[in-house]
N, C-alpha and C positions, 0 to 999 in steps of 0.2 A: 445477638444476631438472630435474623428471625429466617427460619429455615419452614417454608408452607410444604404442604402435599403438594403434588399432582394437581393438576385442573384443565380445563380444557383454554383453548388462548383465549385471551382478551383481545377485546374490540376496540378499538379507539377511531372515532370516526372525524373527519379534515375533510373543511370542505373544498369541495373538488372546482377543480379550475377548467377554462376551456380549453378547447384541443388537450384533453389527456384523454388517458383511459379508464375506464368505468371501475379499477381498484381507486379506493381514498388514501391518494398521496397529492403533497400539496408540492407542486412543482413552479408553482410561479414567486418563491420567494428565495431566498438563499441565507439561512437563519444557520446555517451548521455547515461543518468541514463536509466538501464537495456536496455542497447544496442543503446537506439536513441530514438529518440520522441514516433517512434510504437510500443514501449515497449516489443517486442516480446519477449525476454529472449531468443531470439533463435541466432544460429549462422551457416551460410553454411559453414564454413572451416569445413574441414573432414579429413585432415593429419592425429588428433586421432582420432580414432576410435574403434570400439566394438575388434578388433581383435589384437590393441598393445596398450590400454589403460593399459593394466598391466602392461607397461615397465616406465609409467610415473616418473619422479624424481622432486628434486625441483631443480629448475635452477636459480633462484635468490630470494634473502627477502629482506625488507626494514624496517627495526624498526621507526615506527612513533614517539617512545619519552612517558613523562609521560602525562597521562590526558586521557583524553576521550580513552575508545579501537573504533578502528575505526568499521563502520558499512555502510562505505562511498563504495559505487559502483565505482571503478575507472572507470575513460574513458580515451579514447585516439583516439587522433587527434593530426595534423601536427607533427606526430614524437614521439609526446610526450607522456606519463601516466599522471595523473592529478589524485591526493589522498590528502587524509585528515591527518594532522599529531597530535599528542595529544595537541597542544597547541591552535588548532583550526585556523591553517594556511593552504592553499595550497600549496604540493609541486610537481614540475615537474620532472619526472624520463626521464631516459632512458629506453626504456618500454623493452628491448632486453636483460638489466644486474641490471635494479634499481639503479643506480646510480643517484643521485641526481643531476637535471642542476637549479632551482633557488626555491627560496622560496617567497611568499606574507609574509607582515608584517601586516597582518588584525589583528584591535583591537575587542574581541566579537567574537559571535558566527557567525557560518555559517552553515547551512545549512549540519545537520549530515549523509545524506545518500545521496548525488552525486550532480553533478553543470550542466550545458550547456556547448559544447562546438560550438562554428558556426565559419565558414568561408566564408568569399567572393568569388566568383564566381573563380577572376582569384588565390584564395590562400592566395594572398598578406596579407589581414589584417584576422585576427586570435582573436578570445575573446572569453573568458570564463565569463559566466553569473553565479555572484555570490549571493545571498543573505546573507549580512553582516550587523545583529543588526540591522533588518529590513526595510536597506537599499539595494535595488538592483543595485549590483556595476557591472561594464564591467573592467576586467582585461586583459591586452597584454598576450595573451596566448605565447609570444615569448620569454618576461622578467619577468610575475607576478606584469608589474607596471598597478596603475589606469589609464584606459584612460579617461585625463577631461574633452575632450569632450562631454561623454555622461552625459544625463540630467545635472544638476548644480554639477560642480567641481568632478564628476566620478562617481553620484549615485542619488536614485531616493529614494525616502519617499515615502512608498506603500501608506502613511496616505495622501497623497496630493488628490488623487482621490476618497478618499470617500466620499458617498453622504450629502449633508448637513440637519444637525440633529442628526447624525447618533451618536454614543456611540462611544468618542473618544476612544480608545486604546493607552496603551503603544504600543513601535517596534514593527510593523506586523513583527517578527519571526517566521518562520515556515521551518519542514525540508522538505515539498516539494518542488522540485528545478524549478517548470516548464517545462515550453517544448519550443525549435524554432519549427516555422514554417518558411520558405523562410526566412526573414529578421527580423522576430517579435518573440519578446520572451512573453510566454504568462505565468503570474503568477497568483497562487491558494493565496488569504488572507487566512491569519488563524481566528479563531472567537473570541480570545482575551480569557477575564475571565471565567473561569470555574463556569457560575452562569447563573441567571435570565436575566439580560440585556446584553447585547453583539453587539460588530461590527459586521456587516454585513457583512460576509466571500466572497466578490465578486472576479470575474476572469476578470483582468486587462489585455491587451495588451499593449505591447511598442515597440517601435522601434528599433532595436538592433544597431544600430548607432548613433541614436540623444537620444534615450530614449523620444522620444514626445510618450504620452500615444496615442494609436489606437483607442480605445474600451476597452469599459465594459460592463460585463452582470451582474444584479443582482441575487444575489442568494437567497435574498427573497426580490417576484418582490416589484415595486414603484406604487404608485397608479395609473392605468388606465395602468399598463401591466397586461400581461397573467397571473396567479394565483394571485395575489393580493386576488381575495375572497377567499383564501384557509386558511388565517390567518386573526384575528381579527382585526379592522380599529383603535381600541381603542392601545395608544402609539403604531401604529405599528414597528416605526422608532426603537423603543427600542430591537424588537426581531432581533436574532441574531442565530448563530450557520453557519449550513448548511455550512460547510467549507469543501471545497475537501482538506484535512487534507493533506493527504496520496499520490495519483499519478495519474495522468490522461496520455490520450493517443489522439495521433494526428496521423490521415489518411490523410497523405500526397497527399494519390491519389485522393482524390474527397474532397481535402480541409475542412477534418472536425474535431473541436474536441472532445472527448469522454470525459464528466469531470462526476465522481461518487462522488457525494456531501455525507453531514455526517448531523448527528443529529440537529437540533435544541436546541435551548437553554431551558428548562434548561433539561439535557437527561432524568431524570426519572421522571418529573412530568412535564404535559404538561394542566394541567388544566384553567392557563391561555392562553393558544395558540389554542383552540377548530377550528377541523377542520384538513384537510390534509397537511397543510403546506408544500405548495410545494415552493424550487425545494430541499425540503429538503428530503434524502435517496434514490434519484431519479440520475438513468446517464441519461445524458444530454447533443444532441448532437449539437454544437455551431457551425456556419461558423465561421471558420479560420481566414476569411478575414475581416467580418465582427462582432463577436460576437453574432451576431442575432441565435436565437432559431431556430433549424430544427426539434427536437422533443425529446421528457422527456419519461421516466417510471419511474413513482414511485413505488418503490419495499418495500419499509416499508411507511405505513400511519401513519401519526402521533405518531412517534418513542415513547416509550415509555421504549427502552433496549441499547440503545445507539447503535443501530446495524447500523451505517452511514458504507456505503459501501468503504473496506480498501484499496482494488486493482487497478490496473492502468487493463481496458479493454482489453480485447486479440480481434486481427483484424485477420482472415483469409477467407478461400471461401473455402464455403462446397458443395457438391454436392448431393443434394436431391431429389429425385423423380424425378432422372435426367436433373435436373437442378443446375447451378450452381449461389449461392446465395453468397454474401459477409455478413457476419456475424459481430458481435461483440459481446464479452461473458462478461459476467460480474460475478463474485463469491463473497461471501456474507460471514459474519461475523456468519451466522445461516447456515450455510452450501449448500446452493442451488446454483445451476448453471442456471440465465438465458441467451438466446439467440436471439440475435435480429437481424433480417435484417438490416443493419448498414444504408441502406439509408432513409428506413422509418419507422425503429421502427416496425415493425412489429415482434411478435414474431416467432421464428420459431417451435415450439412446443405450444400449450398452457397453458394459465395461466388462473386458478381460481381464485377466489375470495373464500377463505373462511373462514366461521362465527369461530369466537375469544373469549377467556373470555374475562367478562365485567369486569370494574374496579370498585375499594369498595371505592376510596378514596375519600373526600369529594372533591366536585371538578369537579374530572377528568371525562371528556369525551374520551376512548379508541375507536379503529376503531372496529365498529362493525365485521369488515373482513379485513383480509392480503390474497396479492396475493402470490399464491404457484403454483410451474411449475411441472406440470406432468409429463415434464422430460426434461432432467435426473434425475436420482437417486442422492440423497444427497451424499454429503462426510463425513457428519459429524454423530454422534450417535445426536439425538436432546431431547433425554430425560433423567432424572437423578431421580432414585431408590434407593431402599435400596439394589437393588441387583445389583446397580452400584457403590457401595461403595469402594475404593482403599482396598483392601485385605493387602496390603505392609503397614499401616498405623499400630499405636501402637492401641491396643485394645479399650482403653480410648476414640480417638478420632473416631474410627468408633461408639462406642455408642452413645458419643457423636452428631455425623452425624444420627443416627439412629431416637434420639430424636427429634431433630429437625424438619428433614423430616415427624416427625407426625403431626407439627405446622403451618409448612410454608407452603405456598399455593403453589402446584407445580400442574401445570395443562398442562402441555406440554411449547412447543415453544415460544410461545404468553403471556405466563399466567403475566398478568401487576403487576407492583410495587405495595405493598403492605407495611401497617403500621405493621401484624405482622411480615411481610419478606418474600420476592417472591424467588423461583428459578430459577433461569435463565440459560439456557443450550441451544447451548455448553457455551452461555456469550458473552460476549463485549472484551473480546481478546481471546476469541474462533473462530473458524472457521479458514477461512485465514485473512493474514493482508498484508501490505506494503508488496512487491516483492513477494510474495508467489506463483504468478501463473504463467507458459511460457506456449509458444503455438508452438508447431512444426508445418508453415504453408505449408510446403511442404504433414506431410501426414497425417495433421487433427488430431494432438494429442493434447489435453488440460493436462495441469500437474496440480494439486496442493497440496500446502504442506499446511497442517492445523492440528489444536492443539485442546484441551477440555478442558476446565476450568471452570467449576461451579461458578456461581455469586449471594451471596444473595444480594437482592436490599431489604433494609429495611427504607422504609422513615420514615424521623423524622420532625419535625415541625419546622424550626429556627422561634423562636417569639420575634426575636431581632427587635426592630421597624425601624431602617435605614434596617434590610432585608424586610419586609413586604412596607417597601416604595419606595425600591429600583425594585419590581419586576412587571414587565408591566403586564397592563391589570389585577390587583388583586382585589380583595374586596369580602365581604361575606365568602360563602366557600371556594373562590380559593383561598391560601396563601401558601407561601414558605417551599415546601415539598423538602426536599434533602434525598439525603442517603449518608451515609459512601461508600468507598468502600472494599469491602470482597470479596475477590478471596476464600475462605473455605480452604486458605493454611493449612498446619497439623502441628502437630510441627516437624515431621521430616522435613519438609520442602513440603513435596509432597502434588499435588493436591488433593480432594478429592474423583475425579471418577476413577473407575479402569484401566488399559491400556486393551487399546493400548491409550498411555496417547495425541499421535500424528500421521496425518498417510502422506503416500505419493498416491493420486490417479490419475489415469489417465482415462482420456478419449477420446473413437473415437467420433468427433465433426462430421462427414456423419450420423454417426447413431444415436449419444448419447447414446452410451452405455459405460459402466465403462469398461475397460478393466482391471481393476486391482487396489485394495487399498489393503495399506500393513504397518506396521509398519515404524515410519521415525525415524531410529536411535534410541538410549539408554540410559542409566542413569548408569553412572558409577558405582556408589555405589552400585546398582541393580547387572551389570555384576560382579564386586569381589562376591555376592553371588554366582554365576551361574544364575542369572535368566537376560534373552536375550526375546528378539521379543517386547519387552514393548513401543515401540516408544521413544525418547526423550522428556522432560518436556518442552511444551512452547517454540519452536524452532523458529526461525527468520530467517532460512538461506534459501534462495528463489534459486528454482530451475533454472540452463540453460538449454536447450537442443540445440544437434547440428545436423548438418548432416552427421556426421559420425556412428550416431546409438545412441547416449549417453547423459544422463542427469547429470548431476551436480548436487550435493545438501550438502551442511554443515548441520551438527547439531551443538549442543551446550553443553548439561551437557553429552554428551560422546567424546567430542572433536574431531570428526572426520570427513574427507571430503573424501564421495567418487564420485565415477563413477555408473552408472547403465545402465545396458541394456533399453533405454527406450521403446522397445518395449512390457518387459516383468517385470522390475522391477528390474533384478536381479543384485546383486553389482562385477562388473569386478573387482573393485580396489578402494581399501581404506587406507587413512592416516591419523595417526595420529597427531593432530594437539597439538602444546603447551597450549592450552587457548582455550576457545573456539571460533565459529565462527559464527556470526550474520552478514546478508548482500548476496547480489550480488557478484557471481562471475565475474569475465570479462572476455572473450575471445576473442584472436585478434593475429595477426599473424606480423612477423617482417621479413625479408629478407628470406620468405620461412617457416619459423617454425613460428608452432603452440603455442602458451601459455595460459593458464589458471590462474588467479590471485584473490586471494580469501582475505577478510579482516581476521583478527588473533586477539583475545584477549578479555580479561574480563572473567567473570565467566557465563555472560550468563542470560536470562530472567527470571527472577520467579526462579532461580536457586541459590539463593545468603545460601537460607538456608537448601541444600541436602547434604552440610560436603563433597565438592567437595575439591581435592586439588586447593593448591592457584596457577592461570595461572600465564605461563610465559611473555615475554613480548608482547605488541601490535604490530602489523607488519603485513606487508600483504606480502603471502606468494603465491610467482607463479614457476608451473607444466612445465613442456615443455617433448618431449618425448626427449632421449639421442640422442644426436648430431652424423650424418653420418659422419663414418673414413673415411678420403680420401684416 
């Protein structure tokens, strides 16, 4: 392993496209998961536009087959589309008619929401960086074979580089795909079992040629690195979590990465892990070249709601008090927008510290104080009432809800797990998640798509003695508090806060002011009454924005993809879709034209029990405007 000093970032220079902004980010291609390593969701083609986005049609589809509905971000390089089919293969299209040019014959999973794609300098050699049954494989992106040159006979065992001592895991599987930089592809571990002990979620570099490992950082530090005291010395090797689950982001221009780590093990009870346990709920921004630490914010203290940060960071340059600053935004699973000067972590608005409920459980040490940004304005509603109760619900289950809320401790945002059962709002797949947020860097607009979902956390005691032996650092009061988990589904199926059940907001990133939150999309069942504006149930469909005026967004329980004005919200054009749609759109342009390719199928999240009809088939389905008569 090769472990460099310090040094200042590296430069990697892309040449610049029109209509962007004066950083070198190449935004007119779509080569990597939500666009390319800077994760913008943004795109400078501007063929469509706010003014014949109404004319849009579909121009080709591709039926993936039976199995999984896809949720895979396509990309595309050297010519090609690169999507996921239901049997869990890659296949190569014609990105111009969707015609199929080859298929991999991977056994096992891959990697469900998008792959790498990298090329060499002069073209010639082409690979797609797969993660296969927790193997990270290099495929010929020309024919879909392994190449076996890389690491041992075409693939790399994430488990080869973890530290020793460490909680062996089964396949490090995870659907984060990574990211290139220059020649190194740089992968997020996942943190294995959903429990007490756990692998340590570390961020590995490899080589995208040889696969020789680069660099590693740990993600909960080793004795005699930087936060080591922020976790207890007793079995520290055993703590686990802090996994960048979800999607991280790399600034090509000053060689850095942004990785938003997640929870600690175990999420709702942290009574043996006393203290901030960093670099866990913290982004975190790493040299490229080297993995070394350039600087952390820890944005939840000692998690206690599982709110590990879902989104890959948005990179743009704001202009404030007439200066121009290079940012990085991070959006949160509790609804806040932080912002930070990307090169030194500086905020660029302030952040508080402030005071929390305490915890009741035997045990537990909660953070006396979370930090909360004064601005901007939240996205999300962060409290849950009786006078927030879904009205659309059968009588039964709002008294139901009514009751309860006189038992369970609801004390706001913060208010920690509890044995009679805490509230948690918006929740742990509240707020935004995976692709949920773009950033238009040309004129400082922040998007995001986020959801509400009430969470009771009710711990309960396993007093099974292999659990009470299995969990680090335990004895006396600290012992194996779990909970179920309860989303407070109803029995129609529907959540149990009122709509706008999910919204779409935007913001100007010069000012931080909202320019607009508005309903995202519907619920069928809802619409056959007449009742509209209610947002979608739990949507997953992640916004693009382009430069021709317009944002992209799927929903899901109303199956439709539209267009919007993204200056104002408003819907140009929308289609109905067979099935619903979860995922990244792509945009990317082929001999002159523009296309749009969106993934197609399933019933959708949290949506299995609202008596939707049954979708049609999985298929990813792409827009182009009608073709010029000669």
């Amino acid at each position: 392993m090769m472990l460099l000093a310090a040094c200042a970032p590296a430069q990697n220079q892309v040449a610049s496209a029109s209509a962007q902004p004066a950083a070198e980010f190449d935004f007119v291609g779509w080569d990597g998961y939500l666009g390319g390593s800077d994760s913008s969701q943004y795109s400078s083609l501007d063929q469509i536009n706010t003014s014949n986005v109404g004319q849009l049609e579909v121009a080709w589809t591709f039926k993936t087959g039976e199995g999984q509905p896809p949720r895979f971000n396509p990309v595309v390089g050297g010519g090609l589309m690169y999507v996921i089919t239901g049997d869990n293969n890659i296949a190569a299209l014609n990105p111009a008619n969707g015609q199929e040019v080859w298929r991999t014959n991977l056994e096992g999973r891959i990697g469900a929401r998008g792959i790498n794609y990298w090329q060499s300098e002069d073209g010639t050699e082409r690979r797609l960086m797969v993660l296969n049954n927790g193997m990270l494989r290099a495929i010929d992106a020309h024919n879909g074979q392994l190449i076996q040159s890389f690491g041992e006979n075409g693939q790399i065992d994430l488990r080869d580089a973890l530290p020793e001592g460490s909680v062996m895991p089964g396949p490090l599987q995870t659907d984060n795909p990574g990211r290139i930089y220059k020649d190194t592809i740089i992968m997020s571990l996942p943190a294995g079992a959903y429990d007490f002990p756990s692998a340590p979620a570390d961020i590995q570099a490899y080589d995208v040629r040889t696969g020789e490992l680069k660099w590693v950082f740990h993600s909960v530090p080793r004795e005699g690195e930087f936060g080591y005291d922020t976790w207890p010395a007793e079995d520290h090797e055993k703590f686990g979590g802090v996994h960048n689950w979800s999607e991280f982001t790399v600034d090509a221009e000053n060689g850095i990465a942004f990785i938003p780590f997640g929870t600690a093990r175990y999420d709702f009870y942290g009574g043996n892990r006393e203290g901030d346990n960093l670099f866990a709920n913290s982004i975190v921004a790493l040299n490229a070249e080297t993995g070394e630490r350039i600087w952390h914010y820890q944005i939840v203290h000692h998690d206690l709601w599982d709110f590990d940060l879902p989104v890959a960071p948005k990179l743009t340059t704001i202009n404030k008090d007439g200066k121009d600053i290079p940012v990085v935004i991070q959006a949160t699973k509790h609804g806040y927008v932080f912002v930070f000067n990307r090169l030194t972590g500086e905020p660029i608005w302030p952040i508080e510290e402030v005071p929390v409920p305490a915890s009741d459980v035997p045990g537990e040490k909660a953070s006396p104080t979370q930090p909360i940004p004064t601005w901007p304005e939240p996205f999300t509603r962060q409290s849950f009432t009786e006078d927030d109760i879904n009205p659309y619900l059968p009588e039964a289950d709002q008294e139901k809800l009514r009751e309860g809320l006189k038992t369970w401790r609801n004390e706001g945002l913060f208010t920690p797990p509890s044995l009679e059962g805490s509230i948690s709002f918006p929740g742990h797949n509240g707020g935004t998640n995976w692709g949920g947020t773009a950033i238009d860097p040309v004129n400082n607009r922040f998007f995001v798509v986020s959801r509400e979902l009430p969470l009771l956390i009710k711990l309960i005691l396993d007093k099974r003695e292999e659990a009470q032996a299995a969990m680090p650092n335990g004895g006396g009061d600290v012992k194996p508090y779990k909970s179920p988990v309860n989303f407070l589904l109803q029995s129609n199926g529907m959540v149990a806060v009122k709509p706008p059940f999910s919204f779409l907001t935007a913001y100007d990133m010069d000012t931080g002011e909202m320019l607009y939150r508005i309903p995202n999309g519907e619920i069928m069942t809802l619409q056959e009454k007449g009742i509209t504006g209610v947002g979608s149930q739990a949507p997953r469909g992640g916004p693009v924005a382009t430069a021709g005026g317009l944002l992209f967004v799927g929903t899901a329980t109303d199956r439709t993809f539209r267009a919007r004005d993204a200056a104002t919200g408003e819907v140009l054009w929308e289609y109905e879709l067979p099935a619903a749609t979860e995922g990244v759109p792509a945009v990317y342009e082929v001999d002159g034209r523009q296309y749009v390719t969106i993934p197609v199928g399933g019933v959708g999240h949290f949506a299995g029990g609202l008596g939707l009809p049954e979708p049609g088939e999985s298929q990813y389905m792409t827009f182009a405007l009608p073709r010029q008569k000669q």
